[in-house]
ChimeraX commands (.cxc) that place a marker at each C-alpha (Angstrom):
marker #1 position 0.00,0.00,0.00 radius 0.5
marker #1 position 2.86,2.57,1.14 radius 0.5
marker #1 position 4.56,1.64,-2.77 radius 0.5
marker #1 position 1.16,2.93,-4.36 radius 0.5
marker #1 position 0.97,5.76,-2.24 radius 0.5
marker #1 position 4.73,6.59,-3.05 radius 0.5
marker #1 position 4.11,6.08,-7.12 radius 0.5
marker #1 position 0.91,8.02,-7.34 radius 0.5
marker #1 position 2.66,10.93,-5.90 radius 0.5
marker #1 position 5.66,10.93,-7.73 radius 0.5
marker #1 position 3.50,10.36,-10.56 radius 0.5
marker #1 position 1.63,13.98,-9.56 radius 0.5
marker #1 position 4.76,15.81,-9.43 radius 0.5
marker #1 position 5.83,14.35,-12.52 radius 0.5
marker #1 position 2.91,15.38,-14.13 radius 0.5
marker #1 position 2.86,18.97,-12.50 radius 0.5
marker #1 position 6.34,19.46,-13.74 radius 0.5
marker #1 position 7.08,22.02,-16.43 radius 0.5
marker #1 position 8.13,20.83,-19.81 radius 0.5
marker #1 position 10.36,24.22,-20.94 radius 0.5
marker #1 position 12.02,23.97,-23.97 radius 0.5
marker #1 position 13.08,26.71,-26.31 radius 0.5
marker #1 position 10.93,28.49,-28.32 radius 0.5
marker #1 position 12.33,28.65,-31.71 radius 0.5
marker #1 position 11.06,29.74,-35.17 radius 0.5
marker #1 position 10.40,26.41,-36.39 radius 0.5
marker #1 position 8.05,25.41,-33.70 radius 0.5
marker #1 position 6.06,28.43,-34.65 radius 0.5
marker #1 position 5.82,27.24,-38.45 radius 0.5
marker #1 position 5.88,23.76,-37.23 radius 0.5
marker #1 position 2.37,24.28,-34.99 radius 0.5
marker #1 position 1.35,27.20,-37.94 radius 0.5
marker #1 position 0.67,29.95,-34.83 radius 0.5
marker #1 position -0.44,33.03,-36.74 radius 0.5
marker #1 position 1.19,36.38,-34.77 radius 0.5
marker #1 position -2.29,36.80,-32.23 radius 0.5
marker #1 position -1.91,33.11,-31.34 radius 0.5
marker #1 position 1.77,33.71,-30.55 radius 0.5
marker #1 position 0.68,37.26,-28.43 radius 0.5
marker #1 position -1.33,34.09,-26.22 radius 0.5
marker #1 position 1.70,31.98,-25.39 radius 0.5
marker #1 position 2.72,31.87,-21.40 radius 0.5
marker #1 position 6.71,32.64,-21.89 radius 0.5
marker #1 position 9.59,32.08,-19.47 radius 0.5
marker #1 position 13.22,33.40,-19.55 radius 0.5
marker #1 position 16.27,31.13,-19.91 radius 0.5
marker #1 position 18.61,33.20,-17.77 radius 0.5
marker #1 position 18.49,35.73,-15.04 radius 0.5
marker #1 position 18.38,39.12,-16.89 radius 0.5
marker #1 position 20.49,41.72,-14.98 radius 0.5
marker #1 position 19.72,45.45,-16.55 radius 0.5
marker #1 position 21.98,48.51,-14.97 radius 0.5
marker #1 position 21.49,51.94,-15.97 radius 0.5
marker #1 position 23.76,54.75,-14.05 radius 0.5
marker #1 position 21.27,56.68,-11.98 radius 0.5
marker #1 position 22.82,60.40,-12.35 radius 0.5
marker #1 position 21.74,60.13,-16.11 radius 0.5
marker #1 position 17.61,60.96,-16.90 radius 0.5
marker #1 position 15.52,61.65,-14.59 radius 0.5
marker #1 position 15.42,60.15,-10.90 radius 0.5
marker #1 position 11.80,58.55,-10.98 radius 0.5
marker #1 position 12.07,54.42,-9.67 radius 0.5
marker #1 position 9.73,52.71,-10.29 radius 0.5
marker #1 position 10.75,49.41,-10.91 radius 0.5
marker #1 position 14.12,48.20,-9.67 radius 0.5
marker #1 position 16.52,49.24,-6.84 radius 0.5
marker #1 position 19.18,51.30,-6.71 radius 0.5
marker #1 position 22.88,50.62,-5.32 radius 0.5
marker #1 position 26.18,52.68,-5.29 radius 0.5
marker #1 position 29.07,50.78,-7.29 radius 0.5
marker #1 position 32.38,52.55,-7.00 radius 0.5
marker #1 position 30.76,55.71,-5.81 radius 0.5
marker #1 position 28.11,55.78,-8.70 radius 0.5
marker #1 position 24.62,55.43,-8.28 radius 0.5
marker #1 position 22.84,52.20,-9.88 radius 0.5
marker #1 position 19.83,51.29,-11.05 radius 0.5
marker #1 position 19.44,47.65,-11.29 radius 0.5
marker #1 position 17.01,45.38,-12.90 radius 0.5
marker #1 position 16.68,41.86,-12.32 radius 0.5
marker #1 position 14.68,39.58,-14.73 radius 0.5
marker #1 position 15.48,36.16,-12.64 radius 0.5
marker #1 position 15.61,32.76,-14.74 radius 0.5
marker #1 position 12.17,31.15,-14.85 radius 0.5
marker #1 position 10.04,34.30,-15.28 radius 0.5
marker #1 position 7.08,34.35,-16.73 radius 0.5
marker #1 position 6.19,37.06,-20.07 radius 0.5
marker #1 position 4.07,37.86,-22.14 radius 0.5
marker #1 position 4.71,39.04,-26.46 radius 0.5
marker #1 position 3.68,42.37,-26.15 radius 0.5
marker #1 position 4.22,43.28,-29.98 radius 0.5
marker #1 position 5.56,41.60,-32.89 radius 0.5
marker #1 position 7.32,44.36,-34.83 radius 0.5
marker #1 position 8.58,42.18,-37.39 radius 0.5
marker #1 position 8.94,38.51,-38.47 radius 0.5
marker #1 position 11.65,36.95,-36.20 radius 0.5
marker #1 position 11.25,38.99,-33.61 radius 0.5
marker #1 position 9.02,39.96,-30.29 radius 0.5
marker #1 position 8.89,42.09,-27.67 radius 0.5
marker #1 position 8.35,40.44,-24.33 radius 0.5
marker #1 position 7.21,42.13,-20.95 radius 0.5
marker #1 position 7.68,40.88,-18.11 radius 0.5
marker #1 position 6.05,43.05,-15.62 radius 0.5
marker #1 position 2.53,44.01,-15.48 radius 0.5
marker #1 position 2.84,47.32,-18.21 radius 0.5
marker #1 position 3.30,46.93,-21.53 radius 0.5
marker #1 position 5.66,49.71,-21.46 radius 0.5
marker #1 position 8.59,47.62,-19.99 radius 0.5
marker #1 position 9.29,45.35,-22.36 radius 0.5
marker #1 position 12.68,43.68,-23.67 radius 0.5
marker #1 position 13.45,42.05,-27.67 radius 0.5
marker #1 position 14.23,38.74,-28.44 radius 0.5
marker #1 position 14.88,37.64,-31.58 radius 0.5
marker #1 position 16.10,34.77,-33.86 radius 0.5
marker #1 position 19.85,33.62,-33.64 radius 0.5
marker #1 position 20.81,31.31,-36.45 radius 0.5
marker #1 position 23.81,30.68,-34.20 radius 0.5
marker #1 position 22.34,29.40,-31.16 radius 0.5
marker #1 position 19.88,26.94,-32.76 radius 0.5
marker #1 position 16.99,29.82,-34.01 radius 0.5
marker #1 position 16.27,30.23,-30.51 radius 0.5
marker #1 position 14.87,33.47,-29.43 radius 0.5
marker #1 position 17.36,35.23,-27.84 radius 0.5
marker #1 position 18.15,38.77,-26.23 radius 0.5
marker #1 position 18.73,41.61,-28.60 radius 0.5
marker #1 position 20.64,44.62,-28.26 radius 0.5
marker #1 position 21.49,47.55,-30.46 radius 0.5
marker #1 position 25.20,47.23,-29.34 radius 0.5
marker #1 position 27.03,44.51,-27.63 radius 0.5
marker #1 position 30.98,44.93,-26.67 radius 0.5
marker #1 position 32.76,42.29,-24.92 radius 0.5
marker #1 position 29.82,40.64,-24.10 radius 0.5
marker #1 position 27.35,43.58,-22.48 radius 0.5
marker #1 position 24.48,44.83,-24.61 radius 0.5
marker #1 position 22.96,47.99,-25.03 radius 0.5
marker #1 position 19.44,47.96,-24.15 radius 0.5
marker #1 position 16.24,50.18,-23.99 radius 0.5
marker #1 position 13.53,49.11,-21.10 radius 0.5
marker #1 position 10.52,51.62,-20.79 radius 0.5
marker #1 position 12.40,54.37,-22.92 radius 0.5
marker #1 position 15.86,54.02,-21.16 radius 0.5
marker #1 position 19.05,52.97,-21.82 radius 0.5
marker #1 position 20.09,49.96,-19.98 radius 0.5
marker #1 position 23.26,48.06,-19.90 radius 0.5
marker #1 position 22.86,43.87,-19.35 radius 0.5
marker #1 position 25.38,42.22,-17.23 radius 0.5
marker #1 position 27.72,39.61,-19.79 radius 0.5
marker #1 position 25.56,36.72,-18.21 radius 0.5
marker #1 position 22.44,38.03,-19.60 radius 0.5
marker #1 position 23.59,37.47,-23.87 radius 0.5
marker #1 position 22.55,33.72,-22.75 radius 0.5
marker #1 position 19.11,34.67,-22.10 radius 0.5
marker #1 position 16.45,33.20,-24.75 radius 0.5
marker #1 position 12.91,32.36,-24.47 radius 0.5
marker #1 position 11.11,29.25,-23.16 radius 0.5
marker #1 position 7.83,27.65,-23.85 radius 0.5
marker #1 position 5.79,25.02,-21.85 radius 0.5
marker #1 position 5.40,22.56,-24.29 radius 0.5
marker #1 position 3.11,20.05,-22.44 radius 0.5
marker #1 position 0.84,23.10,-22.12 radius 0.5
marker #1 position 1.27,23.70,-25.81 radius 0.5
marker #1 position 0.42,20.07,-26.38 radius 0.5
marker #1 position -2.61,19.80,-24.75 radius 0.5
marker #1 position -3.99,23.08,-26.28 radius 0.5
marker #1 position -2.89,21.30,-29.87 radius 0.5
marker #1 position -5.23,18.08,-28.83 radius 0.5
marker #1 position -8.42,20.41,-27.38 radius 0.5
marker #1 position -8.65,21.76,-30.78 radius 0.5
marker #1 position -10.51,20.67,-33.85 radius 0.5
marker #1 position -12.32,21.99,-36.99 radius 0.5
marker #1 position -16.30,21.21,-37.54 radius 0.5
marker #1 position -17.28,19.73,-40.86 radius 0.5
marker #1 position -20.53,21.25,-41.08 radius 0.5
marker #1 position -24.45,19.49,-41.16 radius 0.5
marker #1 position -26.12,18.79,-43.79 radius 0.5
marker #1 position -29.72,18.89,-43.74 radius 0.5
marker #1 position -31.74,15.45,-43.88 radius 0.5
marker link #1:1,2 radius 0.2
marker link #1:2,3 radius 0.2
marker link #1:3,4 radius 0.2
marker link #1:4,5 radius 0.2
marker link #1:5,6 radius 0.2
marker link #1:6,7 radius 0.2
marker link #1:7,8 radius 0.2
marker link #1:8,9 radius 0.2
marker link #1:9,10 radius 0.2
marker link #1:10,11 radius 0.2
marker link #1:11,12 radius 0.2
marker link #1:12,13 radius 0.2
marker link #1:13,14 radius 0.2
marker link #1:14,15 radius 0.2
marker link #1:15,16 radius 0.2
marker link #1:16,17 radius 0.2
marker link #1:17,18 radius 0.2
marker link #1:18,19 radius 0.2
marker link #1:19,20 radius 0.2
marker link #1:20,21 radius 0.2
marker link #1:21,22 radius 0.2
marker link #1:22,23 radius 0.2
marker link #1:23,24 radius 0.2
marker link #1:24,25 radius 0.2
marker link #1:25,26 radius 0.2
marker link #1:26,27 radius 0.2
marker link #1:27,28 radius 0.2
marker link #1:28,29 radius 0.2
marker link #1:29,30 radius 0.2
marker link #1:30,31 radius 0.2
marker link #1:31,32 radius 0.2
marker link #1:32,33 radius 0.2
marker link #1:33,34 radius 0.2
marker link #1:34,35 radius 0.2
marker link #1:35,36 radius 0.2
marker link #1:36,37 radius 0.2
marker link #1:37,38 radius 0.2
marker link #1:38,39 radius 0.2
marker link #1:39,40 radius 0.2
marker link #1:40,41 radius 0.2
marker link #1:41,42 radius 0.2
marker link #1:42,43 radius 0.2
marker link #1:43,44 radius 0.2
marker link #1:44,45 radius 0.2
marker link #1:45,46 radius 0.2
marker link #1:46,47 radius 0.2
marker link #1:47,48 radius 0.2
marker link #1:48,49 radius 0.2
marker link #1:49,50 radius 0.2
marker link #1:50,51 radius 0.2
marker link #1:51,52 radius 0.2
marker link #1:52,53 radius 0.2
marker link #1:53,54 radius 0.2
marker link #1:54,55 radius 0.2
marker link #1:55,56 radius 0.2
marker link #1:56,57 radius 0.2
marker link #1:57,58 radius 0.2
marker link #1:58,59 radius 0.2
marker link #1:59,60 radius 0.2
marker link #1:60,61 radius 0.2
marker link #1:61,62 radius 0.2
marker link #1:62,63 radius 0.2
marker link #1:63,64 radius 0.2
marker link #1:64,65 radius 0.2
marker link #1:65,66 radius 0.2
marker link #1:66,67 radius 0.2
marker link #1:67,68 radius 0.2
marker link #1:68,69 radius 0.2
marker link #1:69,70 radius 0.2
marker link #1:70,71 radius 0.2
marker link #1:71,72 radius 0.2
marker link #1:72,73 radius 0.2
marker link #1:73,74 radius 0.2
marker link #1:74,75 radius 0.2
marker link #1:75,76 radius 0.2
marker link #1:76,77 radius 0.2
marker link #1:77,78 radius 0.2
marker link #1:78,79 radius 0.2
marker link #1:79,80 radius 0.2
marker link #1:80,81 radius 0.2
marker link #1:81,82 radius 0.2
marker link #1:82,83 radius 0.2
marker link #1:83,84 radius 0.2
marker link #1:84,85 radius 0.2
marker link #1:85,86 radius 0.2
marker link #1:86,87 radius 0.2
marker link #1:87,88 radius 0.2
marker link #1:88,89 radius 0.2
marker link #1:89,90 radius 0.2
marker link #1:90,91 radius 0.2
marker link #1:91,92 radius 0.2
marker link #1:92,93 radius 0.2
marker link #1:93,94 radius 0.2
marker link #1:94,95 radius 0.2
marker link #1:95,96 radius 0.2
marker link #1:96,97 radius 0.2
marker link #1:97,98 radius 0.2
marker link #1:98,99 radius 0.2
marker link #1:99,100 radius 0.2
marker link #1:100,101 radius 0.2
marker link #1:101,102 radius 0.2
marker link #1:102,103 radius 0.2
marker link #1:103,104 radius 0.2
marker link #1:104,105 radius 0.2
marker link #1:105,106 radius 0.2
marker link #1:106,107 radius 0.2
marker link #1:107,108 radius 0.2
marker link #1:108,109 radius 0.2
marker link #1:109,110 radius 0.2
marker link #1:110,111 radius 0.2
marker link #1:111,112 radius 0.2
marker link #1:112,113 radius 0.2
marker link #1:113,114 radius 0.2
marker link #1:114,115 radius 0.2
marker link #1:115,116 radius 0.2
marker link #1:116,117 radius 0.2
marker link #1:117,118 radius 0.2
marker link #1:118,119 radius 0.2
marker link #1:119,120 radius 0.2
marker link #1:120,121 radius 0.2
marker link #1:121,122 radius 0.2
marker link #1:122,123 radius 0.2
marker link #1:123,124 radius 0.2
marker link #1:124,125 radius 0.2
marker link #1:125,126 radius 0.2
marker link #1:126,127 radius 0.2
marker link #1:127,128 radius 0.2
marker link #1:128,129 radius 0.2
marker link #1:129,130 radius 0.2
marker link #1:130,131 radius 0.2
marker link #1:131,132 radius 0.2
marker link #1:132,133 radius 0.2
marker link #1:133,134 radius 0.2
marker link #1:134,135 radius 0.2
marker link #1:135,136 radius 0.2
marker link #1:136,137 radius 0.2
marker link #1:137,138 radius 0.2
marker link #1:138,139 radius 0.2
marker link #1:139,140 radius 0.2
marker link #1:140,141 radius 0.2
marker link #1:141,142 radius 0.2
marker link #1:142,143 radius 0.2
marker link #1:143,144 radius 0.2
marker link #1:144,145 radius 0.2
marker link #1:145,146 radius 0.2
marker link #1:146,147 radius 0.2
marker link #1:147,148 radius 0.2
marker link #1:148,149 radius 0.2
marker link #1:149,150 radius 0.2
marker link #1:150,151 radius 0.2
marker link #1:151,152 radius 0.2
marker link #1:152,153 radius 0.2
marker link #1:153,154 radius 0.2
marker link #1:154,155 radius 0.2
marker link #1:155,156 radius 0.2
marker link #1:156,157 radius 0.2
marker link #1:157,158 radius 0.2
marker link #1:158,159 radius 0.2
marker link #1:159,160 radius 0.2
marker link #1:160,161 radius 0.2
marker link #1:161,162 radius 0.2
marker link #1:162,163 radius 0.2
marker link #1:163,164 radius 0.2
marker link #1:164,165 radius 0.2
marker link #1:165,166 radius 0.2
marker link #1:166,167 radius 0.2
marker link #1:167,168 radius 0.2
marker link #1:168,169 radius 0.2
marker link #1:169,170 radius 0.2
marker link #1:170,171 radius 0.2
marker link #1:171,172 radius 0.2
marker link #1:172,173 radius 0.2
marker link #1:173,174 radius 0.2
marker link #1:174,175 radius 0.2
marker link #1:175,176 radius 0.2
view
């Protein structure tokens, strides 16, 4: 009785477990997601997402964030940690979203397609030298930390799966 008891709940956590893989251009062609079905997919970041922004620049409104002195400077740091949820926001182009991950739309970061790392959707930046990318969240300039070029996003698939088998196309009636 105890071995039944200790399958059936492994066998709930199994099944409660999240299947994230990354989301990648051919899934999208692969399932045939037009850009509003896309806009409806939960999201989840690869890697934490560090954004810094020196605090003496623009204007001195926080909103999100914190802010820390390094070497005498004030800091404003943003912290997107690995596993967060987001949402496509806008799809500006083909290959590439815009994905918030707070609750305004206005704070939003781009990924994009990177034939290099598999066509996975990864972080973009207008710039990147030796590593850190330039950046603009909510209208400001950010800097990423170097960890944060591995970022790309993630999909549930077993979510994704059972929305593929839920759906289904009626034929029509005739009359008799």
């Amino acid at each position: 009785m105890k071995r039944i008891i200790l399958f059936g709940t492994i066998a709930v956590l199994f099944a409660s477990c999240k299947n994230l893989v990354p989301y990648t251009n051919s899934m999208k062609q692969q399932y045939g997601w037009s850009n509003e079905e896309v806009k409806k997919i939960q999201f989840y970041v690869s890697h934490d997402i560090v954004l810094q922004r020196d605090h003496t620049q623009g204007s001195t409104e926080i909103v999100h964030g914190k802010i820390k002195t390094v070497k005498g400077k004030k800091i404003e740091e943003i912290i997107i940690p690995r596993g967060t949820k987001g949402v496509v926001t806008q799809i500006p182009r083909e290959n590439k979203l815009l994905v918030s991950f707070e609750m305004s739309d206005d704070y939003y970061l781009s990924f994009g397609v990177n034939p290099n790392m598999g066509d996975k959707y990864v972080l973009l930046a207008s710039e990147w030298n030796n590593g850190v990318g330039k950046v603009t969240y909510s209208g400001r300039e950010y800097w990423t930390d170097p960890d944060s070029k591995y970022a790309y996003l993630l999909v549930d698939l077993r979510k994704i799966q059972k929305l593929e088998l839920k759906q289904r196309v009626a034929k029509g009636r005739k009359v008799n």
